[in-house]
Structures are given as structure tokens and as C-alpha cells.
C-alpha positions in Angstrom: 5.4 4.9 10.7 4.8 7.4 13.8 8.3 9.1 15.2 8.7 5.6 17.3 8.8 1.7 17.6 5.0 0.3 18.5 7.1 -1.2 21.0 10.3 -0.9 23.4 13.1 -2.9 21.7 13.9 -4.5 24.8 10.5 -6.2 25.0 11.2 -6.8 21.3 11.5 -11.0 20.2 14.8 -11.4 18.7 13.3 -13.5 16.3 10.3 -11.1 15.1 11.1 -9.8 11.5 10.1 -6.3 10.8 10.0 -5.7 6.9 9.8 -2.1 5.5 7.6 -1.7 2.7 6.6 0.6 0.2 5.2 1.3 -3.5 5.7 4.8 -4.0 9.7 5.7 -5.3 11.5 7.9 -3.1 10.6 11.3 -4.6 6.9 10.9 -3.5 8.5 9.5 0.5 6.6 12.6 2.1 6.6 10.9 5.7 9.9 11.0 6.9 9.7 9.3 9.6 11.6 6.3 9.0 14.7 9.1 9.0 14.3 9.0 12.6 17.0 7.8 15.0 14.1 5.6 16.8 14.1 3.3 13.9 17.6 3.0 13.1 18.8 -0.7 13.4 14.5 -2.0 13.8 14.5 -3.0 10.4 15.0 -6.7 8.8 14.1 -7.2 5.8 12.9 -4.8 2.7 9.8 -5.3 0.0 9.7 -2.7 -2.5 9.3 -2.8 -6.3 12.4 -2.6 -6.7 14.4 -6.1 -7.6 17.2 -5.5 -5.4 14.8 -5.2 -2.1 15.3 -8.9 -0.1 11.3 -9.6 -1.1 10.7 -7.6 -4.1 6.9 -6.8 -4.3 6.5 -5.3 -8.1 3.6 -3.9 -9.1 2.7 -6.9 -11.8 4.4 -9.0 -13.8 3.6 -10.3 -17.2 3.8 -14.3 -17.9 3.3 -16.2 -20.7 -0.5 -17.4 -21.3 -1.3 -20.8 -21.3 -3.0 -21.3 -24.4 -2.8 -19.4 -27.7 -5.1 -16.0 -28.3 -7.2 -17.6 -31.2 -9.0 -13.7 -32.4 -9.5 -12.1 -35.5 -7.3 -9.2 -35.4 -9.0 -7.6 -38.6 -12.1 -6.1 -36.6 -9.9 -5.3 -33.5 -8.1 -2.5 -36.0 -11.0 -1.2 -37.6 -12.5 -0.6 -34.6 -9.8 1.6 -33.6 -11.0 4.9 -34.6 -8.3 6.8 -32.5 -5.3 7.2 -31.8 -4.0 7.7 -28.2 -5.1 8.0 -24.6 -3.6 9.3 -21.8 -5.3 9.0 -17.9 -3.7 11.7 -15.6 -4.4 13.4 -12.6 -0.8 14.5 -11.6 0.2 17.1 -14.2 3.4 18.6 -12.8 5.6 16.2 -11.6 9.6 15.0 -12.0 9.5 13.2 -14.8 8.0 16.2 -17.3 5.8 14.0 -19.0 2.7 16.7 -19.6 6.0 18.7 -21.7 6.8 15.3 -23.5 3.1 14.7 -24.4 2.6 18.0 -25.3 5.7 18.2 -27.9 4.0 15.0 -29.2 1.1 16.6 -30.1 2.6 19.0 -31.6 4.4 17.2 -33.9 1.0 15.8 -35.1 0.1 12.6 -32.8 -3.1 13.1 -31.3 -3.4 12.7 -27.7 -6.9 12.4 -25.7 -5.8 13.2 -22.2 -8.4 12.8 -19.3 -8.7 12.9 -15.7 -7.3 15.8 -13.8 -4.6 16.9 -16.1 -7.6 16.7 -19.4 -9.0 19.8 -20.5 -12.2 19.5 -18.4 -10.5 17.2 -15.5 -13.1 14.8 -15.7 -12.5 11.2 -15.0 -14.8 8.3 -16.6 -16.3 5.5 -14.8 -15.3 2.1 -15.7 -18.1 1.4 -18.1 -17.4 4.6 -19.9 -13.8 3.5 -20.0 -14.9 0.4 -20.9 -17.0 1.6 -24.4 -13.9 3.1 -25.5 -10.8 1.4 -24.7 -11.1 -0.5 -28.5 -11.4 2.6 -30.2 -7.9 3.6 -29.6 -4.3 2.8 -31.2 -2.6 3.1 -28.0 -2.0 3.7 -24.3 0.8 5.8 -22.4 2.2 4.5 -19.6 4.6 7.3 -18.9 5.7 7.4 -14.6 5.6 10.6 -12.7 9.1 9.7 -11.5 12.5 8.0 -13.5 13.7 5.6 -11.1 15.2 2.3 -11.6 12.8 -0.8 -11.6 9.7 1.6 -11.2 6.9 0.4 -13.4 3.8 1.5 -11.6 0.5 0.4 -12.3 -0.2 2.6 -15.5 1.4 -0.2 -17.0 -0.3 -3.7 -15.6 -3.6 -2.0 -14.8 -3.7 -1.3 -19.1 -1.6 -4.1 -20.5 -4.5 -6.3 -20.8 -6.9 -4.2 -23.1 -6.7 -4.6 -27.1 -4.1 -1.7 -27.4 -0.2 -1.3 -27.7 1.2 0.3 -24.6 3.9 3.2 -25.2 5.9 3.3 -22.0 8.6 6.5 -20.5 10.1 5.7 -17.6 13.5 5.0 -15.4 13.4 1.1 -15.1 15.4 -1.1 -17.3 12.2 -2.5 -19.4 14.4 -4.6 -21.7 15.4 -6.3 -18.0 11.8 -6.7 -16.4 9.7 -7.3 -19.8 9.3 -9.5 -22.9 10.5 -7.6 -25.5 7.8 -6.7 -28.2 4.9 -6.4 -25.7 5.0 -2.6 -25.4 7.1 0.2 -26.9 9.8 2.3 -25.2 10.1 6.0 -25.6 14.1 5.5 -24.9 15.0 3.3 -28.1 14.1 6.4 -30.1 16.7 8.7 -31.2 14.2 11.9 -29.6 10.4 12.7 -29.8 10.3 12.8 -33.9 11.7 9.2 -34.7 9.2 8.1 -32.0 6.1 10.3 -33.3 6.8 8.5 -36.7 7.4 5.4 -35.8 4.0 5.6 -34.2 2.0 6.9 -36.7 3.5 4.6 -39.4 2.7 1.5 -37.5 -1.1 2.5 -36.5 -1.3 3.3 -40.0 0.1 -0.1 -41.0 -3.0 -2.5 -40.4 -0.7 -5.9 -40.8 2.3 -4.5 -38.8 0.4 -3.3 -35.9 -2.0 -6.6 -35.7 1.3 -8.6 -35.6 2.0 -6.1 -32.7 -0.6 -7.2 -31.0 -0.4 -10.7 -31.9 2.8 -10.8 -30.0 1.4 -8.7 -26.9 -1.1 -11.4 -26.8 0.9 -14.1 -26.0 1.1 -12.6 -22.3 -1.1 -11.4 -19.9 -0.5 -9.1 -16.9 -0.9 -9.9 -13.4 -1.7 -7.5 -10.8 0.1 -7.7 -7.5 1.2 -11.4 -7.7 1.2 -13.5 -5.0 5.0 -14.9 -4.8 5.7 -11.7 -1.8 3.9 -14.1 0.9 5.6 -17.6 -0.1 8.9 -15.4 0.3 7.8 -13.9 3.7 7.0 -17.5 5.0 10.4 -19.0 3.6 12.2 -16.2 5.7 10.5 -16.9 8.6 10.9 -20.1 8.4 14.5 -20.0 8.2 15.0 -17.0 10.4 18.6 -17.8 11.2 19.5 -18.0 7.7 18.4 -14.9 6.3 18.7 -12.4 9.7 20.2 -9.3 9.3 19.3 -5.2 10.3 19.5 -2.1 8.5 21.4 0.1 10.6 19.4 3.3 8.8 16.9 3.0 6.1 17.6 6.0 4.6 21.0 5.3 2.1 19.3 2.5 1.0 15.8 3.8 0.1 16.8 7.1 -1.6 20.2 6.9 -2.8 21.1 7.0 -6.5 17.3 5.5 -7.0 15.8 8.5 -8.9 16.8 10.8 -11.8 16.3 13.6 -14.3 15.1 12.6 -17.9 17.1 13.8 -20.7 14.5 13.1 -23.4 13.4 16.9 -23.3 
């Protein structure tokens, strides 16, 4: 944001909105500049994934498909040769997920992890990502951070694809996403129950192609477009919805992130 205003507040229109916007939580802010006294009481309006920002600006959102997934399921499975993949390049962050994976593993789920955290930190192209997305049982989503509403792209970006996403993370997903389109690592009593729930149902061809069946009746969307119809609504009702944050920083950071107690 730079340690000032790109202009003199004096010179400012009083009816130019400034919106603040972000997509990382707070724990990865590592600019602080919007802590500065220069843009206390500059900002309007907020657009962050979380719902509670005046335009929330989430990462995707999952809607119901127009017409019916007409597939046989029966090849999808037995093409599914594996069991889990994990993409990572940040290994050691808040949310200890490289400790949960790795007590996952132990207790006899196989995990292929690539990218920088993989055992050779090699990332694949897309075509190479491509060949062998079918091959596996599932995909974990799990966030570098816990903090509410914060379902990053590891999540959209892989809905999609003929797998069952496993997700850890802070947000309420009950809240933000039809249930039985993806599995939560929190409705299990700890890492066991979860380990063989999992294994049980990509061992169960019928149960995990009803899975799937029901996954399929939604498809993800990737950055929808409902942020600008928002931003012109405001502006054209400026009166209506004016209003300034005196300081940005109580309302970005507090109470927004937190410790998981899975480990």
C-alpha cells in the first residue's frame, strides 16, 4: 500500500470509495503498512474472503449444475490405482498440516506428496498433472492457516477433477458448502477414525461412486463474478452504504486465526 495515501485527503472526492482488499488471511499480512496512521480513517469499504467483509470476494463457490452428470462411474474407480495426492510447496506453516499428513501415513494411508514439500520438490506440468489426476482416490485440501471462512484455492482449483476432496481447515464448511461434496477432517473423532473411514470407503467401490455421484451434481467456480455487480451497486448508491474504518487493523486481524487442536 506504500507508508501513505496516493493522494492528499484534502484533494480527496468525498464521494470516491476506496475498498481494501485482500486474499491472503492475516497470518501471511507481511506488509504492514495499512497499520500506519496515514491510512487510518481512508478506508470505505472491505472485499476479503471472508463473508462478513461489506463485498465478500471468496475464492470460488460451488453451484448446482444445470443438467445431470450422465457417466459410468464403474471405469472412473478402476482407474483409480491410488490413493491420495498432496501438492505442496509451503512445508512449515501454522496450521501443522506436513505433522497431520505425516501421522496419516503412518497409520497406513498412503500419501504421494509433490511439489516443494515432496521428496524430490519437483512440481509437474499440467499435462503431467493431467495423466494422473484419475488414478487417485483422493485430494487434500488442507490450508496453511485455520482461520474462519478461509477456503483457498486448494479447494476450487481441484473440486472439479474425478476425485473426493478431503479438506482441514478453519472455516465453517458445513456453512459455505453442500454437504456431501468433500470430506472434513473435523467430524472425525482424531486422525484414526478419519484414516479408516477413508480407507473403508476407497475400498468400497459402490459407496465411493455414490460419493462421487453426489459431488457431481456441483461444479466449482473460480473467482466468480458477483464482487463487481456489488462494487457498482455501492457506487451507485453512495449515500446509502458510506461509511470509514477508522483503522483497519482490529478488523483484519482480530480473533480471525487460530491454533488447530487436531494434533
Amino acid at each position: 500500500m506504500g507508508n501513505d495515501p496516493p493522494i492528499n485527503m484534502k484533494q480527496r472526492n468525498p464521494d470516491q470509495a476506496w475498498i481494501f482488499t485482500t486474499v491472503e488471511p492475516p497470518e501471511h499480512y507481511y506488509n504492514t503498512d495499512y497499520k500506519s496512521i496515514s491510512w487510518h480513517n481512508t478506508m470505505n469499504w472491505s472485499s476479503l474472503y471472508r463473508l462478513d467483509s461489506d463485498i465478500p470476494n471468496p475464492y470460488g463457490i460451488l453451484i448446482r449444475s444445470n443438467e445431470d452428470k450422465v457417466q459410468n462411474y464403474i471405469p472412473v474407480y478402476n482407474a483409480k490405482t491410488r490413493n491420495a495426492l498432496w501438492m505442496v510447496s509451503h512445508c512449515q506453516v501454522a496450521s501443522a498440516r506436513r505433522q497431520y499428513v505425516n501421522e496419516m501415513i503412518r497409520l497406513g494411508f498412503p500419501v504421494d506428496i509433490l511439489g516443494g514439500c515432496g521428496s524430490d520438490g519437483r512440481k509437474l506440468s499440467s499435462e503431467e498433472l493431467e495423466h494422473i489426476i484419475p488414478t487417485y482416490k483422493y485430494f487434500l485440501a488442507f490450508e496453511n492457516s485455520f482461520c474462519t471462512d478461509y477456503i483457498s484455492e486448494k479447494f476450487f482449483q481441484n473440486y472439479n477433477s474425478s476425485w473426493i476432496v478431503v479438506v482441514r481447515g478453519g472455516a465453517n464448511y458445513k456453512l459455505l458448502l453442500p454437504e456431501q461434496t468433500y470430506i472434513n477432517t473435523a467430524d472425525f473423532l482424531n486422525i484414526t477414525t478419519l484414516v479408516e473411514y477413508l480407507l473403508s470407503l476407497g475400498n468400497d467401490r459402490n459407496r465411493y461412486i455414490e460419493f462421487l455421484r453426489n459431488k457431481d451434481k456441483y461444479i466449482s467456480i473460480r473467482w466468480p463474478g458477483n464482487r463487481h455487480c456489488e462494487i457498482c451497486r455501492r457506487l451507485n448508491n453512495i449515500t446509502r452504504y458510506r461509511k470509514i474504518y477508522k483503522t483497519l487493523d482490529p478488523y483484519l486481524t482480530a480473533e480471525q486465526c487460530f491454533m488447530p487442536k487436531d494434533l
